[in-house]
BATORKE-184721 format. One record per atom (N, C-alpha, C, O, CB): residue number from 1; residue in one letter; x, y, z. Coordinates in steps of 0.05 Angstrom, whole numbers, plus 5000, padded with zeros to 4 digits. Each point is the difference from the previous one (the first is absolute). Glycine has a CB too. Example, Ala and Ser with C-alpha at 12.3 -4.5 7.8 and 13.67 -1.06 7.14 Angstrom:
2
+-----+----+------+------+------+
:   i : aa :   px :   py :   pz :
+-----+----+------+------+------+
:   1 :  A : 5264 : 4886 : 5156 :
:   1 :  A : 4982 : 5024 : 5000 :
:   1 :  A : 5018 : 5024 : 5000 :
:   1 :  A : 5021 : 5000 : 5013 :
:   1 :  A : 4941 : 4977 : 5012 :
:   2 :  S : 5031 : 5044 : 4961 :
:   2 :  S : 5016 : 5024 : 5001 :
:   2 :  S : 4985 : 5022 : 5014 :
:   2 :  S : 5010 : 5022 : 5004 :
:   2 :  S : 5014 : 4965 : 4953 :
+-----+----+------+------+------+
***
This chain:
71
+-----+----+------+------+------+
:   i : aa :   px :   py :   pz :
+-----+----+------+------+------+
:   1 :  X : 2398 : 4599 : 6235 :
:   1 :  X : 5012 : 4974 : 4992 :
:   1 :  X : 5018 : 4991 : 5022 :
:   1 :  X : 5013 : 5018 : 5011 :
:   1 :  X : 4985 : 4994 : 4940 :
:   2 :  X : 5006 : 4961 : 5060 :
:   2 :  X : 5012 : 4989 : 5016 :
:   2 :  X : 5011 : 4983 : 4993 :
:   2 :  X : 4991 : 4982 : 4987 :
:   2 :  X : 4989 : 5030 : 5034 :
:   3 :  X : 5051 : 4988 : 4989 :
:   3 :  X : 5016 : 4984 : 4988 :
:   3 :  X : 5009 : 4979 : 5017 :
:   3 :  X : 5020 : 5006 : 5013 :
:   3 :  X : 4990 : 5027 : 4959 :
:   4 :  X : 4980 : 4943 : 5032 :
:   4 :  X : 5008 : 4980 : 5018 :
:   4 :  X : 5038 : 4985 : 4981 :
:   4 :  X : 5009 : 5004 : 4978 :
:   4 :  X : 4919 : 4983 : 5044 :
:   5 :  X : 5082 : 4996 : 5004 :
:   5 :  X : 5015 : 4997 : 4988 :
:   5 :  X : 5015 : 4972 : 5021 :
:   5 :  X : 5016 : 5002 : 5019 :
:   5 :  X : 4981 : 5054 : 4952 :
:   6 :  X : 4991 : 4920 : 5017 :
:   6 :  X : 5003 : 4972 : 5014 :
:   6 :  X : 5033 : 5002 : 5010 :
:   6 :  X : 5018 : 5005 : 4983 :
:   6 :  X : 4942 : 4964 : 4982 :
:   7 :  X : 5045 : 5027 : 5063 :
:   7 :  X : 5023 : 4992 : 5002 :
:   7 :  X : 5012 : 4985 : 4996 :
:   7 :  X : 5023 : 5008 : 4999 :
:   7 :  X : 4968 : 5007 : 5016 :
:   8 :  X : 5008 : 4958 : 4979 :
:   8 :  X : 5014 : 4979 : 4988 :
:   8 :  X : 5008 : 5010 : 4973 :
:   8 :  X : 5024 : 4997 : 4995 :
:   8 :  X : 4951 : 4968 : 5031 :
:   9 :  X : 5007 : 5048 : 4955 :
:   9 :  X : 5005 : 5015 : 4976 :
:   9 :  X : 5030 : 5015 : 5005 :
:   9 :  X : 5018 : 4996 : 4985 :
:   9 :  X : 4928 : 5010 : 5005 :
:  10 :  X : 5056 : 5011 : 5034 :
:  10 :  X : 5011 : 5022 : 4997 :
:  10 :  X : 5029 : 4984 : 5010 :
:  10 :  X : 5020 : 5008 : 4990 :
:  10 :  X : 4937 : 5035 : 5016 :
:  11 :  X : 5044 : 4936 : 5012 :
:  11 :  X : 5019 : 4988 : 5009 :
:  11 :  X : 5012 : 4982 : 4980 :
:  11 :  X : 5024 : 5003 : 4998 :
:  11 :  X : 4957 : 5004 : 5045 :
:  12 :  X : 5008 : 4972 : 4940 :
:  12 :  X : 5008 : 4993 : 4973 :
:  12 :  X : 5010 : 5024 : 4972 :
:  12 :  X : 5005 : 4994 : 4977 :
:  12 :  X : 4960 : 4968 : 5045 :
:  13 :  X : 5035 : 5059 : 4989 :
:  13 :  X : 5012 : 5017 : 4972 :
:  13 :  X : 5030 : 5005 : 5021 :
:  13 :  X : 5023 : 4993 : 4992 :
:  13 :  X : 4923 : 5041 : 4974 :
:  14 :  X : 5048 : 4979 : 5060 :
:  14 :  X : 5021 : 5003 : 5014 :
:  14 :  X : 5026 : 4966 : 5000 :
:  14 :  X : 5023 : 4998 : 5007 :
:  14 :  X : 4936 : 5045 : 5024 :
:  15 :  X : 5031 : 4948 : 4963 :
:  15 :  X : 5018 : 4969 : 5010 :
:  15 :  X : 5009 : 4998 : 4961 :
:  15 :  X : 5019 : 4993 : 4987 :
:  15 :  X : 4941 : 4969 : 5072 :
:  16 :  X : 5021 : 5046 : 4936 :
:  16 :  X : 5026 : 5000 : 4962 :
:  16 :  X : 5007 : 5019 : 4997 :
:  16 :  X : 5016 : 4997 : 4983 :
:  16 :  X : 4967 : 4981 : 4985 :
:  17 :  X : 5017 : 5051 : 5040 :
:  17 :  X : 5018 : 5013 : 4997 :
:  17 :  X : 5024 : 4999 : 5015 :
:  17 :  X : 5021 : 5010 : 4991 :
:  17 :  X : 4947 : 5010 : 4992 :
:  18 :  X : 5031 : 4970 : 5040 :
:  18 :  X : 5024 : 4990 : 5014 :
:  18 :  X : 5009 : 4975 : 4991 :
:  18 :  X : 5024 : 5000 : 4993 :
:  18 :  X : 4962 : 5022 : 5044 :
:  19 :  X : 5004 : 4960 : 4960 :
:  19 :  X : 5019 : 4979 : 4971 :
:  19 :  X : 5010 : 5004 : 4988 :
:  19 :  X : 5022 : 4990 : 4999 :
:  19 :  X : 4962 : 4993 : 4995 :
:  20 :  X : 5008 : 5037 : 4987 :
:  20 :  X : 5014 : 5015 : 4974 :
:  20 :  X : 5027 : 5012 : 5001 :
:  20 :  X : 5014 : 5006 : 4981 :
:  20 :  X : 4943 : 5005 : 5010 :
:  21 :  X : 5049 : 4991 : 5039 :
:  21 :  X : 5027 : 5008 : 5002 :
:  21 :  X : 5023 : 4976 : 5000 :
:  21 :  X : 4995 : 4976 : 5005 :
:  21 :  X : 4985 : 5064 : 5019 :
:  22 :  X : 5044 : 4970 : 4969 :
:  22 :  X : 5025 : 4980 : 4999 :
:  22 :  X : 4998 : 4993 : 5028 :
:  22 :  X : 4988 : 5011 : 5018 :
:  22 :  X : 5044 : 5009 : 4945 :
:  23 :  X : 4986 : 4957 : 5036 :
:  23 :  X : 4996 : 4987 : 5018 :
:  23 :  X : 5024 : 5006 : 5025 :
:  23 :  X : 5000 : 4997 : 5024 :
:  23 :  X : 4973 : 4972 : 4939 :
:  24 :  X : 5046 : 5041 : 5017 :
:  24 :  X : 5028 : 5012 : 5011 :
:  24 :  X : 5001 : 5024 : 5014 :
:  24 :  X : 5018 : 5008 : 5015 :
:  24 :  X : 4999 : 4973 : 4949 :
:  25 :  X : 4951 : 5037 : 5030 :
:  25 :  X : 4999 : 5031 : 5003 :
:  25 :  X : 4982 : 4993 : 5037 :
:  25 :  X : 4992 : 5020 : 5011 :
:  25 :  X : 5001 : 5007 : 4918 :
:  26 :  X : 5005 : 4954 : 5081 :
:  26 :  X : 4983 : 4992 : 5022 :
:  26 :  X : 5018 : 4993 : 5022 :
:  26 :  X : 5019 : 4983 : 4999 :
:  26 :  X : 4945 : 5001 : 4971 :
:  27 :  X : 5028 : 5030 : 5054 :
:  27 :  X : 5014 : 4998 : 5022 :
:  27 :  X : 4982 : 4978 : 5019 :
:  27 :  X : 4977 : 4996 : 4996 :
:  27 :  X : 5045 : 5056 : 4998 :
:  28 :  X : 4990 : 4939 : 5023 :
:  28 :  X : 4985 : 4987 : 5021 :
:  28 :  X : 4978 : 5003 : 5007 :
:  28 :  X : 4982 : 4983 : 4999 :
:  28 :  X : 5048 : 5015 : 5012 :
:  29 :  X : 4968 : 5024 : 4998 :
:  29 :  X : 4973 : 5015 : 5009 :
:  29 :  X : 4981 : 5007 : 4988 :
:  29 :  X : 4979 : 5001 : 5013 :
:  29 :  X : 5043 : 5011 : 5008 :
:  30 :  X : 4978 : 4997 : 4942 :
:  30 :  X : 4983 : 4986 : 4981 :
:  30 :  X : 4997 : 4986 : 4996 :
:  30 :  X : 4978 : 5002 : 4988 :
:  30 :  X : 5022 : 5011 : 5001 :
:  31 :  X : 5006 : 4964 : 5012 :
:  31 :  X : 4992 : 4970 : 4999 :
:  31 :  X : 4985 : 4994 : 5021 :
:  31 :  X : 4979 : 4987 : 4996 :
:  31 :  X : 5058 : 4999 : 4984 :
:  32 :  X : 4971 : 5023 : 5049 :
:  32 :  X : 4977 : 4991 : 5016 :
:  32 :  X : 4975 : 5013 : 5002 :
:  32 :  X : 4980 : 4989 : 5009 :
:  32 :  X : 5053 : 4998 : 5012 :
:  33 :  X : 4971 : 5046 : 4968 :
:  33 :  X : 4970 : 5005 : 4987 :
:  33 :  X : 4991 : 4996 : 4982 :
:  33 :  X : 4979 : 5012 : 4998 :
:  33 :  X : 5022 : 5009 : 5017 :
:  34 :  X : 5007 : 4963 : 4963 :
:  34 :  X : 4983 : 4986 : 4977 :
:  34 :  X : 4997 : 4976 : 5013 :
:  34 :  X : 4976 : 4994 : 4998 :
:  34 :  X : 5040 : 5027 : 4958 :
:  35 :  X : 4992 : 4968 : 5053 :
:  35 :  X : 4991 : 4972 : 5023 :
:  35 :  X : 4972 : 5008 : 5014 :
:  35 :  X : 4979 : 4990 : 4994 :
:  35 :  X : 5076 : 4997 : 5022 :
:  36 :  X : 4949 : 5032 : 5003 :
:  36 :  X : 4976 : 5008 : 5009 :
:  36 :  X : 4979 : 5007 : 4996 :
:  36 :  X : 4980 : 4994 : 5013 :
:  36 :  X : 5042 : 5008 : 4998 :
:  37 :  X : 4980 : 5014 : 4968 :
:  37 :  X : 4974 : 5019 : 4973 :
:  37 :  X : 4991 : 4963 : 4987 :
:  37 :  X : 4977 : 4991 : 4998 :
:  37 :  X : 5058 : 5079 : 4974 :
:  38 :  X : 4986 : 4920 : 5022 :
:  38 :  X : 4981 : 4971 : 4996 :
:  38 :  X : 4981 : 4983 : 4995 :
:  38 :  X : 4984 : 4992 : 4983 :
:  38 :  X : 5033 : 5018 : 5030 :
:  39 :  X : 5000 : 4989 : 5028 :
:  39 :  X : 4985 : 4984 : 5020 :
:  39 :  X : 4968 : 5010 : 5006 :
:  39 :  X : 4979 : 4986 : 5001 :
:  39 :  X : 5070 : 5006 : 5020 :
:  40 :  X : 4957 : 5041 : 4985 :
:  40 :  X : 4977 : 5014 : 4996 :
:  40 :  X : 4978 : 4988 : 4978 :
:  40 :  X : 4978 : 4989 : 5004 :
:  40 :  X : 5054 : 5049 : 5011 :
:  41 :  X : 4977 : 4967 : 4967 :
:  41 :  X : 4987 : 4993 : 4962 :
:  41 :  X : 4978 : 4971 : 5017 :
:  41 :  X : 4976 : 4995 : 5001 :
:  41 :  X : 5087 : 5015 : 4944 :
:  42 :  X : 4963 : 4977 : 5065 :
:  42 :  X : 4987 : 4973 : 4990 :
:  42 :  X : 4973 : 4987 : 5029 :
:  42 :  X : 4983 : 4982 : 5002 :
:  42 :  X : 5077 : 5004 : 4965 :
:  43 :  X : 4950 : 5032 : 5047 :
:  43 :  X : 4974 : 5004 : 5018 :
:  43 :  X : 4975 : 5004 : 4988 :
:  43 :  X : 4981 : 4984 : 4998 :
:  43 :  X : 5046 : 5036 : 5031 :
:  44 :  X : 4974 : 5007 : 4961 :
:  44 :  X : 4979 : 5016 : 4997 :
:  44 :  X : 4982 : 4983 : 4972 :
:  44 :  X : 4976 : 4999 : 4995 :
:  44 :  X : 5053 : 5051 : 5028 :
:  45 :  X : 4993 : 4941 : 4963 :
:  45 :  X : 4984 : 4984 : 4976 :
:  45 :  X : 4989 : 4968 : 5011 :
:  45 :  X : 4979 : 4992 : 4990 :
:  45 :  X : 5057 : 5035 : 4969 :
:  46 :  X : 4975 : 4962 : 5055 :
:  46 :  X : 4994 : 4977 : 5004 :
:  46 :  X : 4979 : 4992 : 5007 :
:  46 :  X : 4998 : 4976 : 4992 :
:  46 :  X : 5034 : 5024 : 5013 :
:  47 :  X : 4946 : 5007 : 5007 :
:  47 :  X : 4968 : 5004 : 5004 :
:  47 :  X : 4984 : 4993 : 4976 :
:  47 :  X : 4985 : 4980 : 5000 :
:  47 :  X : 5023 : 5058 : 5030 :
:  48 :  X : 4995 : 4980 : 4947 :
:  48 :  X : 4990 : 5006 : 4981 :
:  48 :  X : 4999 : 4978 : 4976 :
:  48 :  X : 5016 : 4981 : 5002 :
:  48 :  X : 4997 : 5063 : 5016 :
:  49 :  X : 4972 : 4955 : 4963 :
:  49 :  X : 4994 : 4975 : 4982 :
:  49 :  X : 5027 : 4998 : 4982 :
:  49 :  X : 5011 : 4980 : 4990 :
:  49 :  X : 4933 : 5027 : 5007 :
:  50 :  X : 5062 : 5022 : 5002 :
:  50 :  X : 5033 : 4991 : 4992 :
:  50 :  X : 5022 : 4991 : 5015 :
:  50 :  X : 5018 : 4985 : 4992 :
:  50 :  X : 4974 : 5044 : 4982 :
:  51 :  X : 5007 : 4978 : 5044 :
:  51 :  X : 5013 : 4981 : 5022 :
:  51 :  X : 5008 : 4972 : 5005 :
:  51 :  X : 5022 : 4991 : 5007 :
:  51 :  X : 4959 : 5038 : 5004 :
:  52 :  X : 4990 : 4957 : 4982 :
:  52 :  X : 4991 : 4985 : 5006 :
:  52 :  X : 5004 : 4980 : 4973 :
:  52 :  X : 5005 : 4975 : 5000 :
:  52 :  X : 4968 : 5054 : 5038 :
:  53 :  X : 5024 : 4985 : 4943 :
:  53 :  X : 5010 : 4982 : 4969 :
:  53 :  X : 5028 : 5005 : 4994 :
:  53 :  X : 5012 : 4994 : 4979 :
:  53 :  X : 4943 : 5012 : 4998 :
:  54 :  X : 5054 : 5005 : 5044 :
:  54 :  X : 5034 : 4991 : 4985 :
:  54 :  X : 5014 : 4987 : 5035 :
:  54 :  X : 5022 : 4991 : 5000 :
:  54 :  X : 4992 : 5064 : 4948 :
:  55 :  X : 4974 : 4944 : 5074 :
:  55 :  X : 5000 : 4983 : 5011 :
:  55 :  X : 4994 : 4966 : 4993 :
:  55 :  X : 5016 : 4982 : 5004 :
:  55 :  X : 4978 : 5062 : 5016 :
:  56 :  X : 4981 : 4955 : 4969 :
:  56 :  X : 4996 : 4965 : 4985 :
:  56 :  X : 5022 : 5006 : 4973 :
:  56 :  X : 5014 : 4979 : 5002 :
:  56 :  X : 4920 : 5006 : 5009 :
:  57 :  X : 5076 : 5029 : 4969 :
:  57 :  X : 5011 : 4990 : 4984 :
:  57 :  X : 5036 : 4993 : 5017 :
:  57 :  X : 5011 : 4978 : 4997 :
:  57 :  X : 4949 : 5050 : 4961 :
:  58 :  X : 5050 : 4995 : 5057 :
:  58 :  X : 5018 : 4990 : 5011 :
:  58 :  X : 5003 : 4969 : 5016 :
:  58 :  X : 5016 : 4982 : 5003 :
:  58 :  X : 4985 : 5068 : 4993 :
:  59 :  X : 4974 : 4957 : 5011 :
:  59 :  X : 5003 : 4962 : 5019 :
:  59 :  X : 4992 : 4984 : 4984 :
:  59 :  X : 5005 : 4977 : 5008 :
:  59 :  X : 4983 : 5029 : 5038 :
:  60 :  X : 4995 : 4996 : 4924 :
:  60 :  X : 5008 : 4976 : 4985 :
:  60 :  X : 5035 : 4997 : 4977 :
:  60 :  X : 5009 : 4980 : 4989 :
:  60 :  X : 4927 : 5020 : 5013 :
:  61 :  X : 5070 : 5016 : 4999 :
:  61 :  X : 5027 : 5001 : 4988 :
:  61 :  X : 5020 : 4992 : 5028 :
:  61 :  X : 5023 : 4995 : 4992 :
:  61 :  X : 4963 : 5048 : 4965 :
:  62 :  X : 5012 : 4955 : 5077 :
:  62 :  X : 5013 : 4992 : 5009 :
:  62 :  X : 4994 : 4969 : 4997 :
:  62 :  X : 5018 : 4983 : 5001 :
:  62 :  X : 4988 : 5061 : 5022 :
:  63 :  X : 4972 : 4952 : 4973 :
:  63 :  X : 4995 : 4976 : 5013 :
:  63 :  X : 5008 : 4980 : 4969 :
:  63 :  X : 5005 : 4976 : 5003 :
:  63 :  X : 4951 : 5043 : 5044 :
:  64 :  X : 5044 : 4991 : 4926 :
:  64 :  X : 5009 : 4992 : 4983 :
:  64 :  X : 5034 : 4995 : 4999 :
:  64 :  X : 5008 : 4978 : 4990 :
:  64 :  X : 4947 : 5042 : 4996 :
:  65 :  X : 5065 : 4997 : 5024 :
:  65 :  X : 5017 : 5004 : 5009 :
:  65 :  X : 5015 : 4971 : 5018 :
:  65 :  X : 5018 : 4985 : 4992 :
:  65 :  X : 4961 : 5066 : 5002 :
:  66 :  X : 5003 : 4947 : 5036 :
:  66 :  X : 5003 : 4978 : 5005 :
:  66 :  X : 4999 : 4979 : 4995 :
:  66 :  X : 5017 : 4983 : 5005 :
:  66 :  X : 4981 : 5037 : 5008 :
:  67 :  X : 4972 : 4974 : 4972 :
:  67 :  X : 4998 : 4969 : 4988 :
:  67 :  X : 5022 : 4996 : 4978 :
:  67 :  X : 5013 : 4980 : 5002 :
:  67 :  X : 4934 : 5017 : 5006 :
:  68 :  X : 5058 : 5018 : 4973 :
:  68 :  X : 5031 : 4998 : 4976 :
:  68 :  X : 5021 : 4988 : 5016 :
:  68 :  X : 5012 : 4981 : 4992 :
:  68 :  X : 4982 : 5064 : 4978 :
:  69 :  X : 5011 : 4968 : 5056 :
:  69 :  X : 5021 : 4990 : 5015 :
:  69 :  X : 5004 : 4971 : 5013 :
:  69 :  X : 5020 : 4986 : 5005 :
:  69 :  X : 4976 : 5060 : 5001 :
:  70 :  X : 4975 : 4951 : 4996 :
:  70 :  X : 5000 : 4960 : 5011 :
:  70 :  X : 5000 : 4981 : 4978 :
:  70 :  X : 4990 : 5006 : 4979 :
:  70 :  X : 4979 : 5001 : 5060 :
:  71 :  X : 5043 : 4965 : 4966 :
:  71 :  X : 4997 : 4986 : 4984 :
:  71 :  X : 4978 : 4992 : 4997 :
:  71 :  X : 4995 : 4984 : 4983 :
:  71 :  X : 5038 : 5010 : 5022 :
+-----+----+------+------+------+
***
């Protein structure tokens, strides 16, 4: 039996269990590695059809965003 194990998977469990902590219990330097583990995340997913559908929903919720804002 072989156990594969998607990295984006494994980097999205890592990025909520580091959320899950207080926010008070976090030094600088965790923050810039949950910054980084991320940035990482959002690489590696962005390709992909999920990527790619919360890419169009984000840019129609920006672009809804702006038109509310004009007269």
């Amino acid at each position: 039996m072989v156990l594969t194990i998607d990295v984006a998977v494994l980097l999205a469990v890592v990025i909520l269990l580091r959320l899950r902590r207080r926010t008070q219990a976090r030094s600088r330097s965790d923050e810039k590695l949950t910054v980084a583990v991320v940035l990482v995340f959002g690489i590696l997913i962005a390709p992909t059809a999920f990527g790619q559908g919360v890419l169009d929903v984000v840019g129609q919720l920006a672009q809804g965003v702006t038109r509310s804002g004009t007269p």
